[in-house]
C-alpha positions as CSV (number, residue, x, y, z in Angstrom):
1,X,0.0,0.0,0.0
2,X,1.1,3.5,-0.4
3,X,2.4,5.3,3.1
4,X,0.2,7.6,4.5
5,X,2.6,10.1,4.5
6,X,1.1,12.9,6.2
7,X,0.3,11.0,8.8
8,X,4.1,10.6,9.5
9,X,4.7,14.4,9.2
10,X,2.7,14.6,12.9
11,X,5.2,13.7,15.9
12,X,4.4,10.2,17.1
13,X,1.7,9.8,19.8
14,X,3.9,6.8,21.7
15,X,8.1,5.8,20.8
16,X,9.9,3.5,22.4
17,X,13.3,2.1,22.0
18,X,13.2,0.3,18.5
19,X,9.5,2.1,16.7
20,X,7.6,4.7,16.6
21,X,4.0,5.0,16.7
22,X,2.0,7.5,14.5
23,X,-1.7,7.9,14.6
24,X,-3.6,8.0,10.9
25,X,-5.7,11.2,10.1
26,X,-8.2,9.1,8.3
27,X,-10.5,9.2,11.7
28,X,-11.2,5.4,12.0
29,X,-8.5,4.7,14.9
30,X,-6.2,3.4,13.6
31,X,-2.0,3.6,13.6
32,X,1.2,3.0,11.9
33,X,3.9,1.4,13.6
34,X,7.4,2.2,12.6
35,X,10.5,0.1,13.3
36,X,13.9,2.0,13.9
37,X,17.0,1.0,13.2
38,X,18.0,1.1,17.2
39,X,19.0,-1.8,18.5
40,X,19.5,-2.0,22.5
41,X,20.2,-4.8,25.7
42,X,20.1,-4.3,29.1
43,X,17.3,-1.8,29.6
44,X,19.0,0.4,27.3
45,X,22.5,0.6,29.0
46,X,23.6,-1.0,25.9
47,X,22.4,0.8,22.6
48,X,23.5,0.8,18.8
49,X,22.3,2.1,15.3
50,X,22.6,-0.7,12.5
51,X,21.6,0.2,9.6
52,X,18.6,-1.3,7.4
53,X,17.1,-3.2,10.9
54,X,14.3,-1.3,10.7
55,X,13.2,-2.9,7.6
56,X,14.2,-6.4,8.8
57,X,12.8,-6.3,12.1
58,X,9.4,-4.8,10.1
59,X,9.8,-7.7,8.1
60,X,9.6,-10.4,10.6
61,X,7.1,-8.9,12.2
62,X,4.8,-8.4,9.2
63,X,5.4,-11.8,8.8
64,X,4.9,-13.0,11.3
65,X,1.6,-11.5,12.1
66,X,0.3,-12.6,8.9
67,X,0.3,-16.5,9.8
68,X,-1.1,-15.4,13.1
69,X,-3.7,-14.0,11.5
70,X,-4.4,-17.3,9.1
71,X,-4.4,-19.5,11.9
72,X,-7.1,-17.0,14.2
73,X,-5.1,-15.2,16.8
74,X,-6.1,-11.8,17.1
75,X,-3.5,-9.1,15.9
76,X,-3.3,-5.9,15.5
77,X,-2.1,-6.1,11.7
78,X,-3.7,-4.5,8.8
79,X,-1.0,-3.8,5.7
80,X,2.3,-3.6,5.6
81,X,4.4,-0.2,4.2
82,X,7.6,0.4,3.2
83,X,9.3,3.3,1.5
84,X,13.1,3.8,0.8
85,X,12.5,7.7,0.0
86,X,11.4,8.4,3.6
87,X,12.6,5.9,4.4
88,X,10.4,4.3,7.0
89,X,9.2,0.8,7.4
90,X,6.5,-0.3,9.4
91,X,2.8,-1.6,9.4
92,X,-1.1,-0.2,9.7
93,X,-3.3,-1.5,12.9
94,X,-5.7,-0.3,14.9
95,X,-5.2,2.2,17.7
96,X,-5.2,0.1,20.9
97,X,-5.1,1.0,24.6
98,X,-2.3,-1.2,25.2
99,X,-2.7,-3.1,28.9
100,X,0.6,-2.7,30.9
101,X,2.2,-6.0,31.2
102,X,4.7,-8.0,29.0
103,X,3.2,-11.9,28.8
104,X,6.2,-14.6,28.7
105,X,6.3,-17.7,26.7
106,X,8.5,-20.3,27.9
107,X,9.9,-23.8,26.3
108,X,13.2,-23.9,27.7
109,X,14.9,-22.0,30.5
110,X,16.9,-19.4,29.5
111,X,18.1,-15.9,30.3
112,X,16.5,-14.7,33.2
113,X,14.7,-17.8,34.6
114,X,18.4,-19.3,34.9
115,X,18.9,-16.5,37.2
116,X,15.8,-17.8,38.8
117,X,16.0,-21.1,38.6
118,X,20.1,-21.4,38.7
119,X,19.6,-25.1,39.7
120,X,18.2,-25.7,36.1
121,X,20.8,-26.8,33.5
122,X,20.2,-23.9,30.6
123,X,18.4,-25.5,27.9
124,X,16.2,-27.3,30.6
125,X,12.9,-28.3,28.3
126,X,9.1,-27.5,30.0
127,X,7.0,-30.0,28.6
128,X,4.1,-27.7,29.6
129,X,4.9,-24.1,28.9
130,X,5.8,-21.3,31.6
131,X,3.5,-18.5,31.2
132,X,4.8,-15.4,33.0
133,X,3.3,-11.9,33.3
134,X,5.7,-8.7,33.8
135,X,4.4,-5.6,35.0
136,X,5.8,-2.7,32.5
137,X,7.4,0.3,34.2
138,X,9.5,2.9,33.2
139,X,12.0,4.4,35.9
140,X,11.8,2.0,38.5
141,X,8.4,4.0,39.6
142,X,4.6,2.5,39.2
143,X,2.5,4.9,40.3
144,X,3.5,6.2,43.3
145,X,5.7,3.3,44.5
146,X,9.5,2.9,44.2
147,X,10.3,0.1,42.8
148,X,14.1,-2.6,42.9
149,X,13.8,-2.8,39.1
150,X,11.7,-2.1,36.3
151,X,9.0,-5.0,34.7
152,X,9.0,-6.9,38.0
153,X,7.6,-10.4,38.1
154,X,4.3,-10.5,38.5
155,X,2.3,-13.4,40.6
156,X,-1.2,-13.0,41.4
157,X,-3.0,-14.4,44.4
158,X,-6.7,-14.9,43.5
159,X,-7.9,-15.6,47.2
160,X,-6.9,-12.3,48.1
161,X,-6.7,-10.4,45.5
162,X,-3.3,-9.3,45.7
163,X,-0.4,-8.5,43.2
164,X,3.2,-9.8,44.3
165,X,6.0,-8.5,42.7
166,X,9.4,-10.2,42.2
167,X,12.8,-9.3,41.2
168,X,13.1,-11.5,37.7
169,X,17.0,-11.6,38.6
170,X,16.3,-13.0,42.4
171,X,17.0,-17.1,42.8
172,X,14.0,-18.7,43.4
173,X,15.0,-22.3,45.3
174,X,13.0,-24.9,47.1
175,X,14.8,-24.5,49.9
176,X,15.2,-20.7,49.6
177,X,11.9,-19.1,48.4
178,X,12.2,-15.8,46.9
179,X,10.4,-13.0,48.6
180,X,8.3,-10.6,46.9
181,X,9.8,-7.0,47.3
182,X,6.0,-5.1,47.0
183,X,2.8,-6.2,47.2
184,X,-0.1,-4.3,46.0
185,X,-3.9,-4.9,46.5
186,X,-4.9,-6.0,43.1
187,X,-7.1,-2.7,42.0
188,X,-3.8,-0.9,42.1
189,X,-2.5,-2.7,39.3
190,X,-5.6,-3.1,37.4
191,X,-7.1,0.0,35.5
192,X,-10.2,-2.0,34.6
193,X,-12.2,-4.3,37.0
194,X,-12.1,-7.3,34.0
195,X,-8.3,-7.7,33.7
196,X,-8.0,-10.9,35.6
197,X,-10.3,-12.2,32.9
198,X,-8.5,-10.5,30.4
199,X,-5.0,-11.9,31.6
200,X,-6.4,-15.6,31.6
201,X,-7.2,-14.7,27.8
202,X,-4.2,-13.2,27.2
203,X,-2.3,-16.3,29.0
204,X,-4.3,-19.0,26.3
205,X,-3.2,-16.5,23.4
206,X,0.2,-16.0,24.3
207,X,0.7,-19.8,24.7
208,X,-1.5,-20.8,21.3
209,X,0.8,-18.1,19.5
210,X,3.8,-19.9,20.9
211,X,2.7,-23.0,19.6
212,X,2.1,-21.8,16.4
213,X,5.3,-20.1,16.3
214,X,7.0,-23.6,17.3
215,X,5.6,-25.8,14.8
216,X,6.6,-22.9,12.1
217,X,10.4,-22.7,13.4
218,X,10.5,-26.0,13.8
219,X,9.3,-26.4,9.9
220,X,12.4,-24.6,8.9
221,X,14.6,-26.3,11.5
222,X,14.7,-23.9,13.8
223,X,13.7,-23.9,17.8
224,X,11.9,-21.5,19.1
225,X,12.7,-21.5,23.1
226,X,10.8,-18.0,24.4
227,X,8.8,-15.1,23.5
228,X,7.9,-12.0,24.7
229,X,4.1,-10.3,23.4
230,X,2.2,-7.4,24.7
231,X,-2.0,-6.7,24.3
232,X,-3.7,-4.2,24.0
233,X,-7.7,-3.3,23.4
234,X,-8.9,-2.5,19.9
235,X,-11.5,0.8,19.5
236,X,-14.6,-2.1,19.8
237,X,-12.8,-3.2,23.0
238,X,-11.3,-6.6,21.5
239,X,-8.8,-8.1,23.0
240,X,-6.4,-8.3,20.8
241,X,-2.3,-9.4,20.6
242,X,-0.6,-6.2,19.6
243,X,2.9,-4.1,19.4
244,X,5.2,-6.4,17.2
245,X,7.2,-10.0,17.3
246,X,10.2,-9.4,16.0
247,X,14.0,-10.8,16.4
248,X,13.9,-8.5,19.8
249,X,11.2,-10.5,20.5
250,X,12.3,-13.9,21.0
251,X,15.3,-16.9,21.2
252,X,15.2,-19.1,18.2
253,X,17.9,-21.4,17.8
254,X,19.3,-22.9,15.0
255,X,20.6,-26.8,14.8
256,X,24.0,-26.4,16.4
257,X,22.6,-24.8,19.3
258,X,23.5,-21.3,18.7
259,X,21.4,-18.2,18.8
260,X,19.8,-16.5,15.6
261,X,18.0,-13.5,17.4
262,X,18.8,-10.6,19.5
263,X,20.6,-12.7,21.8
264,X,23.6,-12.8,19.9
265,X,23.7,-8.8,21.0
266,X,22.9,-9.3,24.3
267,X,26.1,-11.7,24.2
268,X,28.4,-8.9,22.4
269,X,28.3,-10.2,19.2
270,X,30.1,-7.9,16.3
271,X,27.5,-5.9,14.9
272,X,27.9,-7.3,11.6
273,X,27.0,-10.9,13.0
274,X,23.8,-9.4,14.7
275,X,22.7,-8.1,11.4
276,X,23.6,-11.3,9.5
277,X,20.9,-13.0,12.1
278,X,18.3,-10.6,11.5
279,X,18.6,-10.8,7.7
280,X,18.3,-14.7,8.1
281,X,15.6,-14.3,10.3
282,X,13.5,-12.4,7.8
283,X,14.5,-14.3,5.2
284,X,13.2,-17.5,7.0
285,X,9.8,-16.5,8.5
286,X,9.2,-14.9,4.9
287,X,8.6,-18.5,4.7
288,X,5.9,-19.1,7.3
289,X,2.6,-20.3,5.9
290,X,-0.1,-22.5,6.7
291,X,0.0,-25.8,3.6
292,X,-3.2,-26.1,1.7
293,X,-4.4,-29.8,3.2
294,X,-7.6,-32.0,3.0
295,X,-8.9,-34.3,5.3
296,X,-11.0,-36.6,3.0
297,X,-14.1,-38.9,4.4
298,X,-15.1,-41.8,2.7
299,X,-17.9,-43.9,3.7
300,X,-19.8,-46.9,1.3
301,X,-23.1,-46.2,1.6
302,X,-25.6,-43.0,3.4
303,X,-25.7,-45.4,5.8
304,X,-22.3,-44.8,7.6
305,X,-22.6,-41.7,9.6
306,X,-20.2,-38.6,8.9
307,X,-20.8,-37.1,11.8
308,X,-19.3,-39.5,13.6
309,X,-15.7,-37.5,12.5
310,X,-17.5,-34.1,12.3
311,X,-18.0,-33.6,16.2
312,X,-14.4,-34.6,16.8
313,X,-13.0,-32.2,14.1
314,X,-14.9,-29.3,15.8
315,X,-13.9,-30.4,19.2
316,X,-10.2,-30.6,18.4
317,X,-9.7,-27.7,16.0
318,X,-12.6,-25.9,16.6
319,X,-10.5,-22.5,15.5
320,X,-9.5,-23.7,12.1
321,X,-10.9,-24.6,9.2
322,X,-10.0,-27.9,7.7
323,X,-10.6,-28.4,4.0
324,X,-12.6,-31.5,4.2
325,X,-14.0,-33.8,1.3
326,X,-16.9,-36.1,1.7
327,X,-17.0,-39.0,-0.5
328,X,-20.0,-41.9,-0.7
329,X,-19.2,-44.5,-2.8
330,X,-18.8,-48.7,-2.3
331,X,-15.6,-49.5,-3.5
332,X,-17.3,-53.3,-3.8
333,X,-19.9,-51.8,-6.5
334,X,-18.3,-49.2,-8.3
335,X,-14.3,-49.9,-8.0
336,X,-13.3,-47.9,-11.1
337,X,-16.0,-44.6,-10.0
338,X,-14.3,-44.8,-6.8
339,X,-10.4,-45.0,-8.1
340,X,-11.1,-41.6,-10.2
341,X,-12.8,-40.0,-7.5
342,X,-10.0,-41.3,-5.3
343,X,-7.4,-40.6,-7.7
344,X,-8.8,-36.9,-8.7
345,X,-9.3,-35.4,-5.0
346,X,-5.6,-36.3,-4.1
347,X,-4.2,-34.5,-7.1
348,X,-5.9,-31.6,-6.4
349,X,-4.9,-31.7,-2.5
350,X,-1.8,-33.9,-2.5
351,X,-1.3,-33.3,1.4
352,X,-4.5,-35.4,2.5
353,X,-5.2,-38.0,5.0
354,X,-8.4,-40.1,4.2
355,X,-10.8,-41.6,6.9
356,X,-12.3,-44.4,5.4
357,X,-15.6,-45.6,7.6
358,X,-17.4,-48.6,5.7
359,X,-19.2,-51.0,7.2
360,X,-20.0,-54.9,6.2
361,X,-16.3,-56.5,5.4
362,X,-14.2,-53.3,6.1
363,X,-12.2,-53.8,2.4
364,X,-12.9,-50.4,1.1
365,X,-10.1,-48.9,3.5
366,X,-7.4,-51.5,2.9
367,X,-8.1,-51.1,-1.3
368,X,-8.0,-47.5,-1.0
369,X,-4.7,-47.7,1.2
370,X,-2.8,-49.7,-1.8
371,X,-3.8,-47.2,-4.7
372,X,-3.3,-44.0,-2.7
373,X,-0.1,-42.2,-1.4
374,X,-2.0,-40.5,1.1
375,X,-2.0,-41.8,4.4
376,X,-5.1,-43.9,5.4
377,X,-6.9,-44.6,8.3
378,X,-10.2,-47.0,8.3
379,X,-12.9,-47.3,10.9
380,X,-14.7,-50.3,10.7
381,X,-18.6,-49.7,11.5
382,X,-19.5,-53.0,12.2
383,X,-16.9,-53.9,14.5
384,X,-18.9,-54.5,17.9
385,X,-21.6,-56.1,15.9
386,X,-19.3,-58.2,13.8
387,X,-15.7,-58.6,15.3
388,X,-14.4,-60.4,13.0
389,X,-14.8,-57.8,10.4
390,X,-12.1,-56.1,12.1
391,X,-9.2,-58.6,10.6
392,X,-10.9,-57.4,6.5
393,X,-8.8,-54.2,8.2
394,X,-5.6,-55.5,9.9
395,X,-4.3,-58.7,7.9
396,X,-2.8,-57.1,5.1
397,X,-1.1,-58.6,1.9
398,X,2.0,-56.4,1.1
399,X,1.6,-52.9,-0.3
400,X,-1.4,-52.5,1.5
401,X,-0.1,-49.7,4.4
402,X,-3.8,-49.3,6.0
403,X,-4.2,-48.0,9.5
404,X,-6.9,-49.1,11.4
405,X,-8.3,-47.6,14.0
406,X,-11.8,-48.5,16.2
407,X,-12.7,-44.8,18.1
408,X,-13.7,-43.2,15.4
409,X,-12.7,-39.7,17.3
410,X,-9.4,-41.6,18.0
411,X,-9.2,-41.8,14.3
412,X,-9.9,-38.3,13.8
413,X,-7.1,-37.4,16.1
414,X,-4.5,-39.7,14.1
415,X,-5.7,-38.1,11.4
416,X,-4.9,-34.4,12.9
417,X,-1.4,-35.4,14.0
418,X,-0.4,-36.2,10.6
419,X,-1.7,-33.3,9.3
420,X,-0.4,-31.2,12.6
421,X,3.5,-32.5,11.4
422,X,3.2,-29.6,8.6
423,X,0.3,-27.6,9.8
424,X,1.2,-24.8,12.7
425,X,-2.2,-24.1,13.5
426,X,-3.2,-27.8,14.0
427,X,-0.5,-28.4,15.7
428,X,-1.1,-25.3,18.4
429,X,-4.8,-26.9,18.4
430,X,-3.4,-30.2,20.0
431,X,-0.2,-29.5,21.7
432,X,-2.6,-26.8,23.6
433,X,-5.2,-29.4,25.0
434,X,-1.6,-32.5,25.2
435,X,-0.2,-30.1,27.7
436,X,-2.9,-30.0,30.4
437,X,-2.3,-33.5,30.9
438,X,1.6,-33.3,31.0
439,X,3.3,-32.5,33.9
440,X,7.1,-30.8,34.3
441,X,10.0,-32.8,35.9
C-alpha cells in the first residue's frame, strides 16, 4: 500500500526504544507502527544504530503476524508499508489501549529464569509451557511506588486479591523461596475491574501463539525456546495481541545450538554478525505459511454416519478450518468410479489424510490404502456387531499400508497429528489441549 505520509509528518503519539508509533488522520483509529533502526540490551545501558534493521525487524514482524492472523489469533495487523524515500518501514493496525504487562512464553529456560532457577541446566525443556506476566514500568516507579527494578515479576493471588512483585533476577530455590519485594492490592495494578479475565485470555493466546510459532520454526529447522508479546484493546474493546514480534522478541535457535536473534547482542556479538541473524531471520519466517491440506471422508453407503468424525474435528480444532472432502461410494460396487474419485481429489490436495468408515467387510479402507499415497486410516462400523470384520482391516497382503483404527474420534485425532507434522495451526490446536495433561519434571 502506499504510506500515509502525512500521517508521518505529525510527531508520534507513543516511541519506544526500537518504533515509533504515528496515529492515521483518516479518523477510524487506527495507527502506523514504525520500526527504527536502534538496536538495545540491558534496559537500554547497551544501545546501537545498525543500519537497514528497521526494515528487517518490520519484516519479521509483518510476517509473522500474517500466519497469526491465518491461523485465528487476534493481531493488530492490517498492511504492511515500506518506503526507501522516507525511508520508514513499518505496518497499519488499529489504535489500541495497550494493557501494561509483558506476557512470557516459555519452552526452555533461559536468560532470566536461569537467574531464577540457577539449579536448572540452561536448555532445561518445560513439557508444559511457563507463562509469565511482567508488569511494564518505566524508571523504576509505578504509580507512586518505588520500585528494585523495572517489569517486575508479576504473581497474582486470587484468594486475596493481591499483586506480588518479584525481582526477575532473584534465585527462586525450594529451599530458599524468593520473597516478593511489593505487594499491592490488586485494583492498584488493574485500571479496569475485568483484567483478571483478560489476563487468563491473554495467558491462552500467548501460549496458542507460541505453539504456532513452534511448529513454524520447527518447519524450517529452527527452535523457538521463548517469547515476549504485549496486548492491548482494539477501538470495539477486543482483546487483541498487539505491538510487534520481532527478532527483539524472542530466542530461536538454529541446529547447532546457537542463537539467531537478539541474543547474539545481548552476548556482544560484532555488529555485523547481529545483522547477519536478522537478515536470516526475515529471510526464513518470509517462509511461514499455513499448507493447503484435506482431510478426505469416505464412507460406502448414506448409511455410515459422517458425523461420527465431524464432532471430533470441531472439538479438536474448533479455530481452524480444515478443508474437508466427503465421499459416498462402495468400492465393492463401483471400484473404477471410486479409483477416479479417489485418484482426482488427491491431485488436487496432494497433502491429505483419508478416513475411510465402511461397514460390512471393512475392504474399502485397505483397497484405498494400496492405490493412494496419502495416508489412510479406516474405521470399521460393524466392529462391535461383527468382530471379526475387524481382521478385512488389519491382515494385510504387502503394499497394503492401511491403518486401522476402532474410536472413530481416535481416528480423527490420528488423522490431525499427521496433518499437525506440517500444519502450525493444527498443531497449536493439539499440543494446547496434550499439555494439560503433562506435567514438568
Amino acid at each position: 500500500m502506499g504510506i500515509p505520509e502525512e500521517a508521518l509528518s505529525f510527531p508520534p503519539i507513543a516511541e519506544g526504544k526500537t518504533k515509533r508509533i504515528f496515529e492515521m488522520t483518516d479518523g477510524l483509529a487506527r495507527v502506523i507502527v514504525v520500526s527504527k533502526d536502534d538496536i538495545t540490551a540491558g534496559d537500554g545501558a547497551k544501545h546501537d544504530i545498525i543500519d537497514g534493521k528497521a526494515k528487517l525487524a518490520n519484516q519479521t514482524t509483518c510476517n509473522v503476524f500474517r500466519l497469526l492472523k491465518d491461523c485465528g489469533i487476534p493481531v493488530a495487523f492490517e498492511e504492511e508499508f515500506a518506503s526507501s524515500d522516507i525511508p520508514a518501514y513499518g505496518f497499519t493496525a488499529p489504535k489500541c489501549a495497550m494493557l501494561p504487562y509483558e506476557v512470557v512464553v516459555r519452552r526452555e529456560a533461559h536468560g532470566s529464569y536461569l537467574k531464577r532457577a540457577p539449579h536448572l541446566a540452561k536448555g532445561h525443556i518445560f513439557p508444559q509451557l511457563v507463562l509469565e506476566f511482567y508488569l511494564k514500568t518505566s524508571g523504576k516507579k509505578w504509580k507512586n511506588h518505588e520500585l528494585v527494578c523495572d517489569d517486575p515479576l508479576m504473581i497474582y493471588d486470587a484468594a486475596e486479591n493481591l499483586v506480588h512483585l518479584y525481582n526477575p533476577k532473584q534465585p527462586n530455590l525450594p529451599q530458599t523461596p524468593a520473597q516478593p519485594f511489593l505487594v499491592l492490592p490488586g485494583e492498584e495494578v488493574e485500571s479496569r475491574g475485568n483484567e483478571r479475565v483478560l489476563r487468563e485470555i491473554m495467558g491462552t493466546c500467548a501460549k496458542t501463539t507460541f505453539l504456532i510459532l513452534e511448529k513454524a520454526w520447527q518447519l524450517q529447522g529452527r527452535k523457538l525456546v521463548d517469547f515476549k508479546v504485549e496486548f492491548g484493546l482494539s477501538p470495539n474493546g477486543v482483546l487483541m495481541l498487539a505491538d510487534v514480534i520481532d527478532n527483539d522478541s524472542w530466542r530461536v535457535m538454529d541446529a547447532s545450538g546457537g542463537y539467531i536473534d537478539k541474543q547474539v547482542y545481548r552476548d556482544g556479538g560484532d555488529l555485523n554478525e547481529v545483522t547477519s541473524k536478522y537478515q536470516q531471520v526475515a529471510e526464513l519466517t518470509s517462509r511461514f505459511s499455513l499448507p493447503h491440506q484435506q482431510l478426505i471422508l469416505w464412507r460406502g453407503s448414506d448409511k455410515d454416519d459422517f458425523n461420527l468424525f465431524h464432532g471430533p474435528l470441531r472439538k479438536l480444532i474448533p479455530g481452524y478450518e480444515l478443508k474437508t472432502s466427503e465421499v459416498t461410494c462402495s468400492m465393492h460396487k463401483q471400484p473404477a468410479r471410486a479409483y477416479r474419485m479417489l485418484q482426482r481429489l488427491i491431485s488436487e490436495v496432494p497433502d491429505s489424510v483419508l478416513l475411510a468408515y465402511v461397514g460390512m467387510s471393512n475392504g474399502a479402507g485397505p483397497t484405498l490404502a494400496a492405490n493412494a499415497t496419502v495416508p489412510v486410516i479406516t474405521v470399521p462400523a460393524s466392529y462391535k456387531k461383527f468382530p471379526e470384520d475387524v481382521w478385512s482391516s488389519l491382515r494385510m497382503p504387502s503394499n497394503v499400508p492401511v491403518m486401522t483404527v476402532l474410536n472413530p474420534a481416535n481416528a480423527v485425532l490420528a488423522a490431525l497429528q499427521i496433518l499437525a507434522i506440517r500444519n502450525p495451526a493444527i498443531y497449536a490446536a493439539l499440543r494446547f489441549e496434550q499439555e494439560k495433561r503433562l506435567t514438568e519434571i
